[in-house]
N, C-alpha and C positions, 0 to 999 in steps of 0.2 A: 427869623433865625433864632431869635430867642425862644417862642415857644417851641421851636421845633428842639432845641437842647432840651428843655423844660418837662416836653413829652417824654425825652428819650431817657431824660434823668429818674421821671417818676416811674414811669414801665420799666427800668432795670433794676430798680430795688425793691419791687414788688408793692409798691404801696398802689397799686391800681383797684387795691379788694378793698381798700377804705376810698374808694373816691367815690362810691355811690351816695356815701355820705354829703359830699359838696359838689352839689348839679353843678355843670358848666365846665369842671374842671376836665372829665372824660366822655367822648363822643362813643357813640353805640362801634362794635367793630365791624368790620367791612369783612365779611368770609368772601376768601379768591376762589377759581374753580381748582378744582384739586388738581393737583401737580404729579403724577406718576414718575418716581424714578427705579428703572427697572435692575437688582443687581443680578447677573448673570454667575447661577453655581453650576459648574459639571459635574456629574455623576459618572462614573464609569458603567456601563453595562454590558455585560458579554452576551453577543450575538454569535449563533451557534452558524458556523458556516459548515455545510456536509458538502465532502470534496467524496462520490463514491468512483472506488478505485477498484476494477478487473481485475485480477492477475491470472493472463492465459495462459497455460502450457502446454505448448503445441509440440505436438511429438509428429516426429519425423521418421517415416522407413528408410531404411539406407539397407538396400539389396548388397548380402553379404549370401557368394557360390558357395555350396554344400555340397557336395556331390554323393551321391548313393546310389550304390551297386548293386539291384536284385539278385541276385546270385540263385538261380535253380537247378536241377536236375533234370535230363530227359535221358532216360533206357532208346537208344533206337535201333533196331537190329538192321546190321549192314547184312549187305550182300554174301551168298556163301564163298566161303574159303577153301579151295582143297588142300589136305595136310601135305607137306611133302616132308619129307627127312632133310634136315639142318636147313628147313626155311621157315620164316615169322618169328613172329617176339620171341625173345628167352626168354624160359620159365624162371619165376625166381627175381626177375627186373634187376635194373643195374643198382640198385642199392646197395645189394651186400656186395657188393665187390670194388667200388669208386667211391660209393661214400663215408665211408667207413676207411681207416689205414690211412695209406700215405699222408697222411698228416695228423698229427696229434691233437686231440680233442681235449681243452682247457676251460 
């Protein structure tokens, strides 16, 4: 008990570098296996995540009716006519005489 206070007194004031001086007082030291204590640091690092993104644009026909008219012409010669007096179309057509007058044109 006492030299173990005795030990603990001279190794805490450091007088253990003059004890080589007087054998006996300090025994050789005892190395333990080495002791690993691990401190864990995090680091942040950015990891590149690729999200790859389509953008489709789908196009749609939607049938919208048009309607178109060819409109031609054809000469076709009917059948003969014989003239007779005050019969077939009047010369002249009804234009000048109906659509024109009886009502005022604004």
């Amino acid at each position: 008990m006492m030299m173990h206070h005795h030990h603990g007194h001279h190794h805490g004031h450091g007088h253990c570098h003059r004890g080589r001086v007087m054998p006996m007082s300090r025994t050789e030291p005892v190395v333990c296996p080495t002791q690993y204590r691990c401190h864990n640091s995090f680091i942040p690092r950015e990891v590149p995540y690729i999200h790859p993104i389509v953008n489709v644009n789908m196009q749609h026909y939607v049938d919208v009716p048009r309607h178109y008219y060819a409109e031609t012409e054809q000469t076709v010669m009917g059948p003969p006519v014989q003239a007779q007096p005050g019969f077939g179309p009047p010369l002249g057509g009804f234009g000048g005489r109906f659509g024109m007058g009886r009502r005022p044109w604004r």
